[in-house]
C-alpha positions as a printed NumPy array, in Angstrom:
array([[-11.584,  26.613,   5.479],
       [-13.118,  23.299,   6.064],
       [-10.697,  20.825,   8.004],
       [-10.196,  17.702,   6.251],
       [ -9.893,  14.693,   7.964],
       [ -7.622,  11.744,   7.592],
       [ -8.612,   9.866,   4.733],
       [ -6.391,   6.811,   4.293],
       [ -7.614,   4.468,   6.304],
       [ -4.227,   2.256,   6.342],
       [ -2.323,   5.429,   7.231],
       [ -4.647,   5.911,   9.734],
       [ -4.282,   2.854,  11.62 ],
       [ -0.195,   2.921,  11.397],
       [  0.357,   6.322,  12.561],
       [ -1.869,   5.522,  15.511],
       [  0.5  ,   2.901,  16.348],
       [ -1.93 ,  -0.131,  14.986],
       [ -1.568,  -2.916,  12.645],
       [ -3.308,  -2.374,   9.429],
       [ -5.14 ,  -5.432,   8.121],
       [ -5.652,  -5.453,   3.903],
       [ -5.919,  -8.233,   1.07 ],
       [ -5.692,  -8.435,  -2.689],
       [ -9.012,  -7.898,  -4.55 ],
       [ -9.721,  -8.319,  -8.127],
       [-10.483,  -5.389, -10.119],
       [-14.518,  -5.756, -10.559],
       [-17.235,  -3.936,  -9.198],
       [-19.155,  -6.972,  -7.461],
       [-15.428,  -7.709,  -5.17 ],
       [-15.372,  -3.824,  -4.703],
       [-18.877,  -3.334,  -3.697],
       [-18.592,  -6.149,  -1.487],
       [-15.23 ,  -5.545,   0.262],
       [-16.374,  -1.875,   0.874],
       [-18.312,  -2.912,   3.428],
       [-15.905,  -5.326,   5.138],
       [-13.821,  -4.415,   8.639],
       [-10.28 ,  -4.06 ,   6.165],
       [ -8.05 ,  -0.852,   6.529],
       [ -8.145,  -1.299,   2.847],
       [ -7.591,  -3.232,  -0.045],
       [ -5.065,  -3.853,  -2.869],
       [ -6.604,  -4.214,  -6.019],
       [ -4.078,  -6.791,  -7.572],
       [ -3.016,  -5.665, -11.284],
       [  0.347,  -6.872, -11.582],
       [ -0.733, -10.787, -12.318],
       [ -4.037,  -9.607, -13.683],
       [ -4.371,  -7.68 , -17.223],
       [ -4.04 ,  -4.039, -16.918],
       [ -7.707,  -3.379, -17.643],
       [ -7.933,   0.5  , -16.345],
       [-11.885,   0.59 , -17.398],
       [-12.429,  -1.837, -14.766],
       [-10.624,  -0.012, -12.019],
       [-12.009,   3.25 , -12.56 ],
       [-15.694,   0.502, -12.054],
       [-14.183,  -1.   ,  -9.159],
       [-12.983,   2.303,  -7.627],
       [-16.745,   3.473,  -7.864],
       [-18.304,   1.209,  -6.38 ],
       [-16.179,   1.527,  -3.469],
       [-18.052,   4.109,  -2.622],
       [-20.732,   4.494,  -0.426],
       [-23.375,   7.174,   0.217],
       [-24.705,   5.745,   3.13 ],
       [-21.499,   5.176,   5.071],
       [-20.46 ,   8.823,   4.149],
       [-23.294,  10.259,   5.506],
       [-23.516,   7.73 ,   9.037],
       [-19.736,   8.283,   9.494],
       [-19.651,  11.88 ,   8.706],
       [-16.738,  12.219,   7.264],
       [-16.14 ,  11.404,   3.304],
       [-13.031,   9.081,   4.025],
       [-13.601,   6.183,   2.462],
       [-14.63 ,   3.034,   5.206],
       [-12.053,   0.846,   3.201],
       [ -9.298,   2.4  ,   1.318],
       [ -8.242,   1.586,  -2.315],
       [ -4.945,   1.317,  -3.152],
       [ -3.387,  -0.226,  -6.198],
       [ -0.498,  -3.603,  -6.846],
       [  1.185,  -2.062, -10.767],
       [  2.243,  -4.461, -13.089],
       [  5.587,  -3.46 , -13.595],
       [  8.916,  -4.163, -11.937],
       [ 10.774,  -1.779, -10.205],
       [ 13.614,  -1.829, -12.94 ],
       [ 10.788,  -1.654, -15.557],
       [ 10.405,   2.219, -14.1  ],
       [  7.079,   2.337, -15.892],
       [  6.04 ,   5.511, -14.199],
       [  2.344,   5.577, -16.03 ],
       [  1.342,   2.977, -14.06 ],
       [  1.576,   4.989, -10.806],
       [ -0.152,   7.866, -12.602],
       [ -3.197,   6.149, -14.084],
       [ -3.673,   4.489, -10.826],
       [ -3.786,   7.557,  -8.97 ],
       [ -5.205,   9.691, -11.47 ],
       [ -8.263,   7.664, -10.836],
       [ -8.828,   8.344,  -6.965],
       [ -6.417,   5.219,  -5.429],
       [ -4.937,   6.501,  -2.037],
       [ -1.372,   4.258,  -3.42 ],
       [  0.645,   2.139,  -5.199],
       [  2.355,  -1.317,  -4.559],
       [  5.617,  -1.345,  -6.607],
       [  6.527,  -4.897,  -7.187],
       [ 10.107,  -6.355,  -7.297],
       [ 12.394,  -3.033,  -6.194],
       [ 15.696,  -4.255,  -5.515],
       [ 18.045,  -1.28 ,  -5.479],
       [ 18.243,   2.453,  -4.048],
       [ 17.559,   4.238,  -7.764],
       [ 14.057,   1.956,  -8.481],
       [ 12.996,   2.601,  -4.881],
       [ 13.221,   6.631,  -5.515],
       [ 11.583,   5.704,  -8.886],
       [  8.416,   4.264,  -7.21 ],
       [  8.459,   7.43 ,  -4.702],
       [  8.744,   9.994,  -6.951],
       [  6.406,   8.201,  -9.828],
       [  4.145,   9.408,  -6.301],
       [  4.331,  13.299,  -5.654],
       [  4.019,  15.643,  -8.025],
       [  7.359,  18.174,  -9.342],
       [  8.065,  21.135,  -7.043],
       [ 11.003,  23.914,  -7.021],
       [ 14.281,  22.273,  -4.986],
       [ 14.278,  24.826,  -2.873],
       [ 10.952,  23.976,  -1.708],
       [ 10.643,  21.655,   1.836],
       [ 10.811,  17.923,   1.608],
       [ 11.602,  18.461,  -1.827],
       [ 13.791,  14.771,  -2.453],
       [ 12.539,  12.369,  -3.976],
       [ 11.824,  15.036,  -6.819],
       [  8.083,  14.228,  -8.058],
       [  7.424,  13.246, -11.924],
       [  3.603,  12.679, -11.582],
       [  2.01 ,  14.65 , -14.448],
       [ -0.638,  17.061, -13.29 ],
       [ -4.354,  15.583, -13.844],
       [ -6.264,  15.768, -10.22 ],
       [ -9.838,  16.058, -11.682],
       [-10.678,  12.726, -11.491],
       [ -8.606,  11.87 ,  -8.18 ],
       [ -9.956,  15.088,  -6.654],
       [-13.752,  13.829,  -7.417],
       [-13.082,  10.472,  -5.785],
       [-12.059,  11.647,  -3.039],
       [-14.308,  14.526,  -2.583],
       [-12.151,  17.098,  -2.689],
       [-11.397,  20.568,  -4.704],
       [ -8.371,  20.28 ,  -6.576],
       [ -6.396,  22.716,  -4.628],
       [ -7.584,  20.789,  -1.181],
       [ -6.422,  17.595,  -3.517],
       [ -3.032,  18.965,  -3.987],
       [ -2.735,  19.284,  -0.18 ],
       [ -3.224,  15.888,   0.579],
       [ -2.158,  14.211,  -2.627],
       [  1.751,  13.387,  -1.241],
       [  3.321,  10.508,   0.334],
       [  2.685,   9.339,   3.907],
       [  4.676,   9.795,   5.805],
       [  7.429,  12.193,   4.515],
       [  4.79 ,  14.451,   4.174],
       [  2.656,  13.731,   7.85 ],
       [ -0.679,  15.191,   6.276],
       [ -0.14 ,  13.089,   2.816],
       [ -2.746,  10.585,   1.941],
       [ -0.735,   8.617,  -0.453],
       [  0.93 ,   5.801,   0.73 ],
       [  3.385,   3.582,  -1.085],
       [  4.377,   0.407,  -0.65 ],
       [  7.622,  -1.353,  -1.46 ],
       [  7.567,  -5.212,  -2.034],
       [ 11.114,  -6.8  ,  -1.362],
       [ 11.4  , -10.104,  -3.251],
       [ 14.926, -10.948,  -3.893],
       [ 17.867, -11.896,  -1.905],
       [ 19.559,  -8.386,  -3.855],
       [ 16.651,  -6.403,  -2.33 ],
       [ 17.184,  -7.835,   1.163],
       [ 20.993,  -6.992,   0.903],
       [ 20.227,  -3.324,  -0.89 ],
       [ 17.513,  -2.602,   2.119],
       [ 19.304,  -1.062,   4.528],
       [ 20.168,   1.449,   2.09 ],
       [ 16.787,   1.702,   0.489],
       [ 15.669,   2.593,   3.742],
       [ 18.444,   5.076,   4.336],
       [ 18.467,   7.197,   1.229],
       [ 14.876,   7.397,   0.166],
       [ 12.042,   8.81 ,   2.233],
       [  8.43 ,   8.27 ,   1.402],
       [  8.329,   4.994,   1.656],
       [  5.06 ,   4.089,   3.811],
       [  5.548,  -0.147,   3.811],
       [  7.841,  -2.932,   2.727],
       [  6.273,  -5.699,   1.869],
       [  7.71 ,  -8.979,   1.603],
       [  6.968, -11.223,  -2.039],
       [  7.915, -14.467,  -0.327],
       [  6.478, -16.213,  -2.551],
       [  8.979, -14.858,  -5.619],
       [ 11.718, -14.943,  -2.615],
       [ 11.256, -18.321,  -2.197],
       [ 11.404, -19.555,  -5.388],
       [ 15.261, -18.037,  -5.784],
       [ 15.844, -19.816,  -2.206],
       [ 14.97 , -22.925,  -4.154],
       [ 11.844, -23.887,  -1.86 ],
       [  8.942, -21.93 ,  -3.99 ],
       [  5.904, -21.684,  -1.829],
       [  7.541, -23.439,   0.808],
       [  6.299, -20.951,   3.17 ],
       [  7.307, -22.528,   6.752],
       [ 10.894, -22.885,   5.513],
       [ 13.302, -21.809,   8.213],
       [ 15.275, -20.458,   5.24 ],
       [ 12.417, -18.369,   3.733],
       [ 11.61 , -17.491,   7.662],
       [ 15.062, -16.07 ,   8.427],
       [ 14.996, -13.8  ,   4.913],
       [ 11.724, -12.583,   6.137],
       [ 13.096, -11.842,   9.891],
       [ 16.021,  -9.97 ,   7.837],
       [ 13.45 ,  -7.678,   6.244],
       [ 11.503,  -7.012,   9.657],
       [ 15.014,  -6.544,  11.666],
       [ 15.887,  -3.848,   9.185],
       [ 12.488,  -2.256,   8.666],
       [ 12.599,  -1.964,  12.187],
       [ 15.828,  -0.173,  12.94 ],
       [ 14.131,   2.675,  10.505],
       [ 10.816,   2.482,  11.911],
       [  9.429,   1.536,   8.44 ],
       [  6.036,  -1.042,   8.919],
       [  6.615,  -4.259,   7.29 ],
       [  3.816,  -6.571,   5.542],
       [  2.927,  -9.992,   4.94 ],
       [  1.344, -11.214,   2.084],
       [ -0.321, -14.913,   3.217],
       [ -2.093, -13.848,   6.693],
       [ -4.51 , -16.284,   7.776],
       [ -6.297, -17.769,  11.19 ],
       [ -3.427, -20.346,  11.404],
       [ -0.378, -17.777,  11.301],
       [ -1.46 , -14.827,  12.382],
       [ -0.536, -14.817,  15.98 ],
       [  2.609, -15.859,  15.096],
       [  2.853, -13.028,  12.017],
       [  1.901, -10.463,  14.978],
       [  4.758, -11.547,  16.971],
       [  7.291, -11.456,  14.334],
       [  6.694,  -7.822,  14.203],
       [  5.147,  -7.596,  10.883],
       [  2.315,  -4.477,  11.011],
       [  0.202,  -4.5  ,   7.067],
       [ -1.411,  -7.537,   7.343],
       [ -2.68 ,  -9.246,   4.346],
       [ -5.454, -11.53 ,   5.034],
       [ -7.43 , -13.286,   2.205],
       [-11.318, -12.909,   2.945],
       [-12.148, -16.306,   1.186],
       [-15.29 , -17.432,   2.158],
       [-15.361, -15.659,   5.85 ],
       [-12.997, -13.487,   7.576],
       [-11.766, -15.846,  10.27 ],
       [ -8.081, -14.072,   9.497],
       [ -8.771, -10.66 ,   9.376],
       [-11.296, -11.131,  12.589],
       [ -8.881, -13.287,  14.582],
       [ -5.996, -11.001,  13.63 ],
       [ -7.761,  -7.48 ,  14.581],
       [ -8.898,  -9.769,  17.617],
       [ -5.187, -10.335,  18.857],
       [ -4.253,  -6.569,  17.836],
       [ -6.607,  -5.51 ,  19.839],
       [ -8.651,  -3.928,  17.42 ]])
């Protein structure tokens, strides 16, 4: 049997004890094609505040890919790994969402808004597929409805070697899928601890300061000491559980100082150069 390698490039990068650098793209096959070829662990195509236009992620998905780079890297991991920001909010529980998205090859799924124990095992188990309870790691129990050809393809994979990888990082150590929690409320910061503690599966939090601030009262105010000590909340308690915690607004200003708050998915907006993402894998020593 051929030995596949890791594929998710964020994954890779965290369980080797590195910060992962990303940013939100726009679902069209010119920002694809171009960001494939850029020095991010991946990027999150951003569908939650764009229209839900599934044609043109299934384009943008393609063009990801990358002959060339398959064949010089040897390996048919992706050099920049898709994953997917739903439009819903965690209380919407719109499952679909999650299934479309990875129906269609995306290595995860940024939940939006989850602010209590019960939507955080909804976005996990939206995630794996059902098995038997008396199987292993069988909690959170998977809804995803069974349709891996497409997924499979993408990744370049049979669908029984799909099936094998095609779980959440990193409840299940060899799953691919990785999803990411964004924590945007003071109720979410309050319900964390116990996010945390009852739901494996859960590969980030990421903070939505920008929704968090506006309930602070200071929207966008983003070097608030009150938005700042919400945010060191989060990171204190993603830290006792050894959860990585993003942020959103990473650029050559803040990111030493994002580094050394402890934050590990680093968003940084490629604009019209990369002076975030190069500065920050620069002072990550990557």
């Amino acid at each position: 049997m051929v030995e596949i390698p890791r594929l998710n490039g964020i994954i890779k990068a965290l369980e080797q004890g590195q910060h992962a650098f990303t940013c939100f793209a726009n679902p069209d096959p010119g920002t694809a094609q171009d960001l494939s070829g850029s020095n991010f662990d991946g990027i999150v195509f951003e569908m939650e505040h764009n229209p839900w236009d599934i044609a043109a992620l299934r384009d943008s998905l393609q063009y990801m890919l990358n002959r060339r780079q398959i064949v010089e890297n040897g390996s048919i991991a992706p050099k920049v790994t898709p994953i997917v920001r739903i439009p819903p909010n965690g209380n919407e529980m719109n499952q679909h969402f999650a299934k479309q998205a990875l129906d269609l090859g995306a290595y995860g799924v940024v939940w939006p808004h989850v602010s209590t124990v019960e939507q955080a095992y909804n976005a996990v188990a939206a995630c794996r597929y059902p098995r038997l309870s008396d199987q292993p790691i069988y909690e959170p129990a998977g809804i995803r409805g069974d349709a891996p050809g497409n997924a499979a393809r993408f990744w370049g994979l049979t669908n029984q070697e799909y099936y094998k990888k095609a779980d959440v990082w990193p409840l299940d150590p060899n799953g691919e899928v990785f999803v990411i929690l964004m924590i945007e409320d003071t109720l979410a910061i309050k319900n964390l601890p116990d996010i945390l503690k009852n739901v494996h599966g859960i590969g980030a939090i990421l903070i939505g300061e920008g929704d968090l601030s506006q309930e602070l009262g200071i929207p966008r105010q983003y070097d608030n000491p009150l938005l700042r000590d919400h945010m060191a909340q989060v990171v204190a308690t993603c830290k006792q559980f050894n959860i990585p915690v993003g942020h959103p607004h990473v650029d050559a200003a803040n990111v030493e100082r994002v580094i050394s708050e402890g934050f590990r998915f680093l968003m940084a907006a490629p604009g019209r150069s990369y002076a975030g993402l190069d500065k920050g894998r620069q002072l990550a020593g990557r």
